[in-house]
C-alpha positions in Angstrom: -21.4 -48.9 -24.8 -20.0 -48.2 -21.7 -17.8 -45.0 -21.2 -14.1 -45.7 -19.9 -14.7 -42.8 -17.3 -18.0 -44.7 -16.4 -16.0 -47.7 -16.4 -14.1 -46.2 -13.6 -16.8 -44.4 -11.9 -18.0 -47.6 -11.1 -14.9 -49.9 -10.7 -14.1 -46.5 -8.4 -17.0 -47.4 -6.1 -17.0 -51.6 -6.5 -13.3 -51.3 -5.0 -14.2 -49.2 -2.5 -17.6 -50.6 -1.2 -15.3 -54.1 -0.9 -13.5 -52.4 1.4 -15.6 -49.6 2.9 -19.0 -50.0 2.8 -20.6 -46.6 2.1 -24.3 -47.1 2.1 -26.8 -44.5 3.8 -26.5 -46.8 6.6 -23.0 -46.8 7.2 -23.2 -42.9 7.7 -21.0 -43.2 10.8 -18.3 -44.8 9.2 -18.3 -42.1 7.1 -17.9 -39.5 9.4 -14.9 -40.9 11.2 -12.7 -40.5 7.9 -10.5 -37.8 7.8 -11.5 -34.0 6.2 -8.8 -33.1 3.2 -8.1 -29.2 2.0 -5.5 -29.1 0.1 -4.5 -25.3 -0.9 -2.3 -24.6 -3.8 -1.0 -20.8 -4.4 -0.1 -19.3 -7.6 3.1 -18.1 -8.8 4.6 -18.5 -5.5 7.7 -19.7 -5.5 9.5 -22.0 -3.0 11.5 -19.4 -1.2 8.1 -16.7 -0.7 8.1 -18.0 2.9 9.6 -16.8 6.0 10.3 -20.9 6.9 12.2 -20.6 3.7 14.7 -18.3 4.4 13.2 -15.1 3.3 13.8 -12.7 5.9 11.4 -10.1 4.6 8.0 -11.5 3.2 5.5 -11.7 6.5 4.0 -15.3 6.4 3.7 -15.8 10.1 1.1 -18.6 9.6 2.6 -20.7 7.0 5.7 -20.5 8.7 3.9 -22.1 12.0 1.7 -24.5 9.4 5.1 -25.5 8.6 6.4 -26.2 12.0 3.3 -27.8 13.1 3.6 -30.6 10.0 5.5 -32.9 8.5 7.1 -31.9 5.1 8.5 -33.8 2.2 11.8 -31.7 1.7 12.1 -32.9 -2.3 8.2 -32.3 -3.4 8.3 -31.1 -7.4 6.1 -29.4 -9.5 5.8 -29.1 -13.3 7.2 -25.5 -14.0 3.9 -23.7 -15.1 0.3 -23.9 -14.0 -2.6 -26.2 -15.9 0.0 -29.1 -16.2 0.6 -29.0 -12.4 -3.2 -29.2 -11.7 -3.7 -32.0 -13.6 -1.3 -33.9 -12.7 -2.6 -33.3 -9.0 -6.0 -34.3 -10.0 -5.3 -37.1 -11.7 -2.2 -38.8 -10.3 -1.0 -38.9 -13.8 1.5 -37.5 -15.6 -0.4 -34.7 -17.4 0.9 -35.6 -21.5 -1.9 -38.5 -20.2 -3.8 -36.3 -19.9 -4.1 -33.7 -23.2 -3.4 -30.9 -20.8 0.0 -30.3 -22.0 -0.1 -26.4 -22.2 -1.7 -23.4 -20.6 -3.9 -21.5 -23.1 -5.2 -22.1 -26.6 -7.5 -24.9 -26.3 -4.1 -26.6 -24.4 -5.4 -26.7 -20.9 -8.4 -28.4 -21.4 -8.0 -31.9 -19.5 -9.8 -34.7 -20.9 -13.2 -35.7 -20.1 -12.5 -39.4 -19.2 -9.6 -38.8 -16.7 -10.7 -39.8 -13.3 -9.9 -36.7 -10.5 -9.1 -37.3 -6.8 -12.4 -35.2 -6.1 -14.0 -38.2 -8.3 -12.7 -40.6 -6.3 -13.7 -39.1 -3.0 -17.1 -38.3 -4.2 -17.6 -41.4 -4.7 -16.7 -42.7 -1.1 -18.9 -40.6 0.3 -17.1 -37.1 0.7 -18.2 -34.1 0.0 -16.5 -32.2 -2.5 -15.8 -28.3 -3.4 -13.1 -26.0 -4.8 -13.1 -22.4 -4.3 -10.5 -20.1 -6.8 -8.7 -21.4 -9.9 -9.5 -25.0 -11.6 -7.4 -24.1 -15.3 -8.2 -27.4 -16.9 -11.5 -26.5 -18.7 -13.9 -23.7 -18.6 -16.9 -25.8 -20.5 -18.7 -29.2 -20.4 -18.3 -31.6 -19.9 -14.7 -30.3 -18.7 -16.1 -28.3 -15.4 -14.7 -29.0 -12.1 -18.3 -29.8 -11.2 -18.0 -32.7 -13.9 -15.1 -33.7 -12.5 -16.4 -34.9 -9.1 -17.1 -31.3 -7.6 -19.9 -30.7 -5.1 -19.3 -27.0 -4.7 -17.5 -24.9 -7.4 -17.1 -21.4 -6.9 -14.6 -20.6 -9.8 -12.9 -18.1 -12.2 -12.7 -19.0 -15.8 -9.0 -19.7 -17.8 -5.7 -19.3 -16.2 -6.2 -16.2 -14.1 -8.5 -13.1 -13.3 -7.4 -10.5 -15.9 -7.0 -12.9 -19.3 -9.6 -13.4 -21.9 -12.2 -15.8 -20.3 -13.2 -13.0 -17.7 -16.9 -12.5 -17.6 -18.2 -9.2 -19.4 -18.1 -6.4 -16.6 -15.3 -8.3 -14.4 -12.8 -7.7 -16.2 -9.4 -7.8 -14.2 -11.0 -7.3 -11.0 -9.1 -9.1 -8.0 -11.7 -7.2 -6.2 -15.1 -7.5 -6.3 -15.0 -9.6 -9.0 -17.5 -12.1 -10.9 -17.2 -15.9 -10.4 -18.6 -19.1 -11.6 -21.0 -20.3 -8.5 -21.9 -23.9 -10.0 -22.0 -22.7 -13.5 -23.7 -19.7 -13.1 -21.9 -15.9 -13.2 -22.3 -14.0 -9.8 -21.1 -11.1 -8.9 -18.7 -11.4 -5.5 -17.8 -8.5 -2.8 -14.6 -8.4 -1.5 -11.2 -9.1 -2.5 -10.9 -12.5 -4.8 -8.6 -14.8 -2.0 -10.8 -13.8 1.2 -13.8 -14.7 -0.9 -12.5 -17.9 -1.6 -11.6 -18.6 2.1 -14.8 -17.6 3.4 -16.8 -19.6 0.9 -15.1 -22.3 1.5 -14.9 -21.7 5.3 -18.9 -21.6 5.3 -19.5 -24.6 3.1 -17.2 -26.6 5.3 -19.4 -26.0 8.5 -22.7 -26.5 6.1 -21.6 -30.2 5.0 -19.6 -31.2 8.0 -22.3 -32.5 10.1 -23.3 -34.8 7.9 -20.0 -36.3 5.7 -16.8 -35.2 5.4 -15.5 -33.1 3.0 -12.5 -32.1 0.4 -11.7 -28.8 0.1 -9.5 -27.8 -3.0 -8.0 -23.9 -2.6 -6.3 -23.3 -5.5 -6.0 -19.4 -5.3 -5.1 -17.4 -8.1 -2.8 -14.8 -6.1 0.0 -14.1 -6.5 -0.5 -14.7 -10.5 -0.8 -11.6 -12.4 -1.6 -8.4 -13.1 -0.5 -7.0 -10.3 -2.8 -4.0 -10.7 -5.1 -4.7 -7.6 -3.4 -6.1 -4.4 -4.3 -5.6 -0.5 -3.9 -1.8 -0.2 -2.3 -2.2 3.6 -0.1 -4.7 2.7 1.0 -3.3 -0.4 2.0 0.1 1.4 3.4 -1.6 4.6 6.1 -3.6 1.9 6.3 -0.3 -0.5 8.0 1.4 2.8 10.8 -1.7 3.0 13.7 -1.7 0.9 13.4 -5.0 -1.5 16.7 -5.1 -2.7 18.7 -8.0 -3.5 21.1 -7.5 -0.5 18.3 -7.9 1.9 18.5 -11.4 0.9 20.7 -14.2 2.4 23.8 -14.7 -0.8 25.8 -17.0 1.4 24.3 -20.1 -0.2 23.8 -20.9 -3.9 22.8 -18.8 -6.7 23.4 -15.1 -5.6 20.6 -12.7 -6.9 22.3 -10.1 -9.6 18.8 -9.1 -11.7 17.6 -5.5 -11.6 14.6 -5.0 -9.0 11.5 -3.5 -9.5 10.8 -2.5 -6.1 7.1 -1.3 -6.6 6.1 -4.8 -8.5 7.7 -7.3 -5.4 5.9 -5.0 -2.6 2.7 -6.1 -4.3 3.6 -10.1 -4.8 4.7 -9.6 -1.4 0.9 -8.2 -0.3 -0.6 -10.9 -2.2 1.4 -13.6 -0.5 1.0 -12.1 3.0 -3.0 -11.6 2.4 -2.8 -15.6 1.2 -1.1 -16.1 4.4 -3.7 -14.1 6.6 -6.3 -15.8 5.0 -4.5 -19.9 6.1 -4.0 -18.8 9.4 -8.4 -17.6 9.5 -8.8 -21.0 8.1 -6.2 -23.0 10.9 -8.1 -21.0 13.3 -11.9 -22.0 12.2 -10.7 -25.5 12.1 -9.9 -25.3 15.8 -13.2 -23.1 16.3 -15.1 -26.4 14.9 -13.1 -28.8 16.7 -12.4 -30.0 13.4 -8.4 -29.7 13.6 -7.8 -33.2 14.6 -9.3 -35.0 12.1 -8.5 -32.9 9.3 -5.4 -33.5 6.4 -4.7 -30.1 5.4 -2.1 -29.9 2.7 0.1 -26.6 0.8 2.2 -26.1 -2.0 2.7 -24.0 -4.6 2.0 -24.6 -8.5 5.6 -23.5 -9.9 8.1 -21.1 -9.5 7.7 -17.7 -9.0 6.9 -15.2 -12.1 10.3 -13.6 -12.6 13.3 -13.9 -10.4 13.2 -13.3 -7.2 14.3 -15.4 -4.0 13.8 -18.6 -3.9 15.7 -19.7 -0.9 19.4 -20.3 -3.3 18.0 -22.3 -6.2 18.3 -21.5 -9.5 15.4 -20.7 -12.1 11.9 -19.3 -11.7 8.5 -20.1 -13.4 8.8 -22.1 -16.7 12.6 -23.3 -15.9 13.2 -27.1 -15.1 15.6 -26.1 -12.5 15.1 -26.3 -9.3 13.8 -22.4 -8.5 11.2 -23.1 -11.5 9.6 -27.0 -10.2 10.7 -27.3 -6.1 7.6 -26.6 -3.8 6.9 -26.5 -0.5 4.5 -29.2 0.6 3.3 -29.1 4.4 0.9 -32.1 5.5 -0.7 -31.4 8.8 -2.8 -33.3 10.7 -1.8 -33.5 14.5 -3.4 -36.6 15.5 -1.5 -38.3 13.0 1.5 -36.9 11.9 4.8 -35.9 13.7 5.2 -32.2 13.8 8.6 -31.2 12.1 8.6 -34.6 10.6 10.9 -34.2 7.5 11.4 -36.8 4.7 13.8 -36.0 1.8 12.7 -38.9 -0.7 11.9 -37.2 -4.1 8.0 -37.3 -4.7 6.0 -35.3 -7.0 2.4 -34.0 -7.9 1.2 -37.2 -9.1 2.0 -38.8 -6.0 -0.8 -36.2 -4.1 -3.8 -38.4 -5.4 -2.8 -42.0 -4.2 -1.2 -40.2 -0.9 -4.8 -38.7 0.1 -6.8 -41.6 -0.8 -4.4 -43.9 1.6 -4.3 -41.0 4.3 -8.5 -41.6 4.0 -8.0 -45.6 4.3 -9.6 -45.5 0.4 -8.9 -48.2 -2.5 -7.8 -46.8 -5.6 -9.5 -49.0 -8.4 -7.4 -51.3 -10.2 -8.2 -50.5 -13.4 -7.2 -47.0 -12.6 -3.8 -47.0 -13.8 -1.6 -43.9 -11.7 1.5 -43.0 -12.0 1.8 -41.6 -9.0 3.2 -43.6 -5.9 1.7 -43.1 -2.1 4.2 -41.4 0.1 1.8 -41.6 3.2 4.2 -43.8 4.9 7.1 -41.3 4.4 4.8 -38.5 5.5 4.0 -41.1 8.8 7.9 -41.8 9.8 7.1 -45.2 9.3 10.1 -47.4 8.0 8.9 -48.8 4.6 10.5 -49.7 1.3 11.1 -47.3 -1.0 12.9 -48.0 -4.3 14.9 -45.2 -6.2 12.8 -44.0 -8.9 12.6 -41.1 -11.8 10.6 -38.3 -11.7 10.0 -36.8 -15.3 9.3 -32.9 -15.2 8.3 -31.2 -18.5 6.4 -28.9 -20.1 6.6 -26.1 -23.1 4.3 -24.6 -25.4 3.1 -26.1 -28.3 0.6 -28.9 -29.7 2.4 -31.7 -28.7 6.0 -32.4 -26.9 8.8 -32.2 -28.1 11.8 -34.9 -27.0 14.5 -33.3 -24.5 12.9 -29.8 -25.1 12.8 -28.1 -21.8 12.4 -31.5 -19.6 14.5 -32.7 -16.4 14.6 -36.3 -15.4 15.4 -37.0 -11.2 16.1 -39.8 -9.4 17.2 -39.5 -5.4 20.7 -38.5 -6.2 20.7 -37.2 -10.1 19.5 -35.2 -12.2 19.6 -34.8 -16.0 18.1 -31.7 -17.5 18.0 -29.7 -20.5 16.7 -26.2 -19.7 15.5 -24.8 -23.6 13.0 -22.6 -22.3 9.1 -23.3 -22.3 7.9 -20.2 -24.6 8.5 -22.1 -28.0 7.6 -25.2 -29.6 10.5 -26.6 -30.6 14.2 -25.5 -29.8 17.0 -25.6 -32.3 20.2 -27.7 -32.3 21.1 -30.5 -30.1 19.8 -30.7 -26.5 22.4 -29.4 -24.2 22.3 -32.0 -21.6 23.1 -31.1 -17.8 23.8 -33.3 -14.6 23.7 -32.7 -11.1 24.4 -34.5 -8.4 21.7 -33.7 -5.9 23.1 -35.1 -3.0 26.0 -33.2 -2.8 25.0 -30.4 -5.1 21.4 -29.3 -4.2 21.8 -25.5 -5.8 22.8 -27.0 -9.3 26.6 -25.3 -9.3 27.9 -27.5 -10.7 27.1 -29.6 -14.2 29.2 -33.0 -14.1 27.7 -34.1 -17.1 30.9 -34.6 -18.6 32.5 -36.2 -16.3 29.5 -39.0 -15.8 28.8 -39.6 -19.0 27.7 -43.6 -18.2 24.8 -41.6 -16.1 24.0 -39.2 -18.7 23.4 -42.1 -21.0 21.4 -44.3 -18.3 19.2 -40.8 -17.3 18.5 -40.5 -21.1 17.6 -43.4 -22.0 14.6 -43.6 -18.7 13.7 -40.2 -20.0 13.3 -41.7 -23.6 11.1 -45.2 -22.3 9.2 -42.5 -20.3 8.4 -40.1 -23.3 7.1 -43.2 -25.6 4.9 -44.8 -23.3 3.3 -41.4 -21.9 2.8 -40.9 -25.3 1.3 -43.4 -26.9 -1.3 -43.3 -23.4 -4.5 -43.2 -26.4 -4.0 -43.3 -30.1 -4.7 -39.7 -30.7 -2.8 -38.7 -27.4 -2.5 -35.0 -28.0 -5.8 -34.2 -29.9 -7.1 -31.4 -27.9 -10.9 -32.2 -26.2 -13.9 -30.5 -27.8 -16.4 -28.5 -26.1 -19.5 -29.7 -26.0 -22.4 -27.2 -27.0 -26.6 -27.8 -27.0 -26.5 -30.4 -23.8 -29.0 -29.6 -20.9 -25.8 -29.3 -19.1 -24.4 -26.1 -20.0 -26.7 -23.8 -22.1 -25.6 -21.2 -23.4 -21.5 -22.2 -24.1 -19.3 -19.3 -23.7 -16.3 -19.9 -26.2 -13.4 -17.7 -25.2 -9.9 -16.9 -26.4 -8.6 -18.9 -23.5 -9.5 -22.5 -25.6 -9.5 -21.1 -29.2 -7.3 -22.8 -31.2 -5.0 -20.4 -32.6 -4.8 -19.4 -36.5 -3.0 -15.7 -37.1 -1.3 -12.8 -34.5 0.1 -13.6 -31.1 -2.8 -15.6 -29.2 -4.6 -13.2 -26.8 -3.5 -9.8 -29.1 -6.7 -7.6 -30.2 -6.2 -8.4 -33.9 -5.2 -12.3 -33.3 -8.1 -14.9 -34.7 -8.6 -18.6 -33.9 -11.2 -21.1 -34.1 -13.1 -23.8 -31.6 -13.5 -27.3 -31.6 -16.8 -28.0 -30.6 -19.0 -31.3 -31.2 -22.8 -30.3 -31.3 -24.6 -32.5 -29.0 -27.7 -32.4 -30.7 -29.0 -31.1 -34.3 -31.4 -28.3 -34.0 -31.4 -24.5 -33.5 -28.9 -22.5 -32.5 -28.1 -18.5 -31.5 -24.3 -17.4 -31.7 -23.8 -14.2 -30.1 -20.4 -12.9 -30.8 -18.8 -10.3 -28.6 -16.3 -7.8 -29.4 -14.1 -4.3 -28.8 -15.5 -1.5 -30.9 -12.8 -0.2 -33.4 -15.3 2.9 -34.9 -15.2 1.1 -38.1 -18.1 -0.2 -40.2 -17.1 -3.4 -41.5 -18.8 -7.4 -41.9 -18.8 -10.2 -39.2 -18.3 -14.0 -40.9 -19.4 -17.3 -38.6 -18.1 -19.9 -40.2 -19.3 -23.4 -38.5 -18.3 -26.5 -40.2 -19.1 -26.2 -44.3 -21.4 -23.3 -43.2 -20.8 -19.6 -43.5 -23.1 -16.9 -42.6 -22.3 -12.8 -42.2 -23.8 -9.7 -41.2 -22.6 -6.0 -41.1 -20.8 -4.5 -37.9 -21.5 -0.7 -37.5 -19.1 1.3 -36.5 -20.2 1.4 -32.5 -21.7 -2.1 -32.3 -19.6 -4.3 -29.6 -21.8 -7.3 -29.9 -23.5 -9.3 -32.7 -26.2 -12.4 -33.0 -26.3 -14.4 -35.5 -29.9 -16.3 -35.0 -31.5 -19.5 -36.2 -28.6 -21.5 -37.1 -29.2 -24.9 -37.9 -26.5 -27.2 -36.8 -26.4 -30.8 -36.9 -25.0 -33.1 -34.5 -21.1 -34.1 -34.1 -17.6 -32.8 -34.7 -17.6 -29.3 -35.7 -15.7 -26.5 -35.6 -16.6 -23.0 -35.1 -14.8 -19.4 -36.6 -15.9 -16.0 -37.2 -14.2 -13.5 -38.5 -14.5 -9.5 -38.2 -13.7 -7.4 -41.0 -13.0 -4.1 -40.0 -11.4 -2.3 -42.9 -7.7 -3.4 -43.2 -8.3 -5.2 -40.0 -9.3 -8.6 -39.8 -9.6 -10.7 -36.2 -11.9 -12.9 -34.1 -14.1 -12.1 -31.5 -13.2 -11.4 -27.9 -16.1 -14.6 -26.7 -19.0 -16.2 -28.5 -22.0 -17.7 -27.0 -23.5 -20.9 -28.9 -27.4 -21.3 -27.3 -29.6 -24.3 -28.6 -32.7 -22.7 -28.6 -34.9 -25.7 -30.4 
């Protein structure tokens, strides 16, 4: 039986061979389609650019990026990071998608969902992303299958959480990526790597297809521990206070500053700048500027307020300072410099943008939520009904109605801002509305005095959160990692996709346990990999109905289990160290079929 993601794959390349023949022979045709990079930044938020208001932060590049293309002015985000990404991959909204959270076995997307680097893969392009992919660190869940080429990646949500490799821990520097699966150790500091490597495999592919290039850097994400040294002590010198910043429109800034942490955001953000205008410049180099789509946001808000150009909120907030980004399209043969459209679009729009920008069908039996805004992008007159944009996202298994969601359509908005670190909030949701149009800084909540639009918002909100639900019968079951495939041998299981049982998630004495499915019966090493506590004590692997142990001395910091015989199918895999009064799980485990 036929796969639906197979399904797709090939309805994927039916629809477009009806429309652009992509054969060996039609090589030329090929070439003449437009390059794509799309870079996406971390933790910046929408007012960390000097074309934003900020009269501090240096981003001299992105400011003339921004100059040099046409914007959409309303561009929203979800307000954290793995639901962003997928919805950008996907052109879905990411509750479609089983990527509803970031950690905990929460932002693995599944399997079956088709990805824009799919898509363009399959219509000839070459494909490769270079820095953070947050949507599954193990097969089949790899951004290399999910239509990637070239992936030169970290693992989990960040550099400096628990998926880092053993030896790279928290190094922003120097540290140890994922070069097509395999652990290599990187010189240099982690955003110029992923420039240059994605600089270099753009000139090595170029001459023969054209190519996507997905930049989703991890800066300016915490820890904040290792920054460009220059940069850090050129904004360490400034004064960083709040009255440096404009207070003339919207929500003053009244939190306490810590100077020394927003001189290194700001370093990070000015190094992410340095690096676009190396890449702008190489494009010209190649002669490849004309011809090439280059696109840049951000993922969310910023961690923590700071400016963001009057707007209220940060990261994790549905208001506007936690979900408005930036997004710059330029391509001078093709689009209007300063071009600025205000219709309200969002991350699932990205997918069925590109693939019109590249003259591309998009399968029918691909069904997107996303709408195309090329046009927009184009200044081309073209029909554009009102719609609404759902925006949510909080921790937890599964949603939760009206926790922590905003609904907008061009001129309103309906939100209910109860905070994304919990599951669940308590009481009755404390609707807010804003009218946009004539209140773009949220001052003002006229929910009570438009109650009939309150009503009309909530129930869209309500047809929305039903039918995103009910996408597959077991809509929020999370994916299982596969172990024993050819694929991916040995499976490092890390605390980044556990899913959770006792202790906060990632703390030292926390435990949890992975859903796995064994792709074939046979042997089977576990190593298990932990912090020495200078206790004697007893490891326990529990897999399935199984349970096997061993004794931990009081220096050991790793153990192997050997021989295991596990059978094929759903599984799911714990062990548990037992270190005197302490009991918790391992920091990683690695499950190796060995026969």
């Amino acid at each position: 039986m036929i796969s639906r993601r197979a399904f797709l794959k090939t309805a994927a390349m039916g629809a477009a061979a009806s429309s652009l023949p992509l054969s060996m022979g039609c090589r030329k045709e090929s070439i003449e389609r437009p390059n794509v990079i799309l870079i996406i930044t971390d933790d910046q938020g929408y007012g960390d650019l000097g074309v934003k208001g900020n009269p501090v932060i240096k981003t001299p590049h992105l400011d003339a990026l921004a100059k040099e293309s046409a914007e959409m002015t309303q561009y929203y985000v979800s307000p954290v990071c793995a639901p962003t990404r997928a919805c950008l991959m996907t052109g879905r909204y990411n509750y479609r998608t089983r990527a509803i959270d970031t950690y905990i076995g929460r932002a693995m997307m599944e399997p079956e969902e088709v990805t824009l680097a799919e898509l363009l893969n399959e219509n000839g392009y070459a494909t490769g992303i270079f820095g953070k992919w947050h949507l599954g660190d193990s097969y089949p869940m790899r951004p290399q299958e999910q239509g990637f080429d070239e992936v030169l990646v970290h693992r989990g949500g960040g550099i400096g959480q628990p998926s880092d490799p053993p030896g790279g821990e928290d190094k922003y520097t120097d540290p140890i990526l994922f070069h097509n699966g395999e652990a290599k150790q990187m010189q240099g500091y982690c955003t110029d790597i992923y420039f240059d490597q994605a600089m270099q495999w753009m000139e090595n592919v170029r001459p023969q297809q054209p190519f996507f290039i997905y930049l989703p850097t991890n800066a300016p994400h915490t820890p904040l521990h290792d920054v460009p040294q220059e940069l850090y002590e050129h904004y360490k010198a400034m004064d960083l206070s709040n009255d440096q910043f404009p207070q003339d429109q919207g929500h003053p800034l009244s939190h306490e500053v810590n100077q020394d942490r927003m001189a290194r955001l700001y370093a990070m953000i000015t190094n992410i700048d340095q690096n676009v205008g190396r890449l702008m410049q190489r494009l010209n180099e190649l002669q490849l500027t004309d011809n090439t789509l280059v696109l840049f946001m951000v993922d969310n808000g910023p961690q923590g307020r700071r400016f963001v150009s009057g707007f209220k909120g940060a990261k994790a907030s549905v208001y506007e300072g936690g979900i408005r980004s930036p997004l710059f399209a330029h391509w001078p043969t093709v689009l209007q410099a300063g071009h600025q459209n205000d219709r309200v679009v969002a991350h699932i729009d990205i997918l069925p943008t590109v693939m019109e920008a590249c003259k591309l069908s998009i399968p029918e039996s691909l069904k997107l939520d996303g709408r195309s805004f090329w046009a927009l992008l184009k200044g081309e007159s073209v029909d554009w009904p009102d719609r609404t944009i759902v925006i949510q996202a909080h921790r937890g298994d599964q949603p939760v109605k009206f926790h922590n969601f905003a609904i907008r359509s061009q001129r309103w908005k309906l939100l209910h801002d109860s905070g994304f670190g919990k599951e669940t909030f308590e009481g009755d949701p404390q609707f807010e509305l804003y009218d946009m149009q004539n209140d773009p800084y949220e001052m003002n909540n006229v929910a009570g005095q438009h109650p009939d639009k309150v009503q009309e918002l909530k129930k869209a909100y309500e047809v929305w959160f039903e039918e995103v639900s009910s996408t597959r019968p077991d809509n929020y079951a999370p994916p299982r990692i596969h172990v024993g495939t050819p694929h991916e041998n040995p499976v490092t299981l890390t605390r980044q996709d556990w899913r959770h049982d006792k202790g906060r998630p990632w703390a030292e004495d926390s435990n949890g346990h992975w859903l796995i499915y064994v792709a074939e019966s046979g042997t089977y090493d576990v190593v298990l990999r932990f912090h020495s506590e200078q206790k004697d004590g007893q490891a326990i692997l529990r897999i399935g109905n199984n349970e096997w142990k061993q004794a931990i001395t009081r220096d050991q910091t790793e153990l192997v289990f050997k021989n295991l015989l596990l059978v094929k199918g759903d599984t799911s895999l714990k062990a548990t160290l037992e270190l005197g009064s302490v009991q918790k799980g391992p920091w990683q485990a690695d499950v190796k079929r060995v026969s």
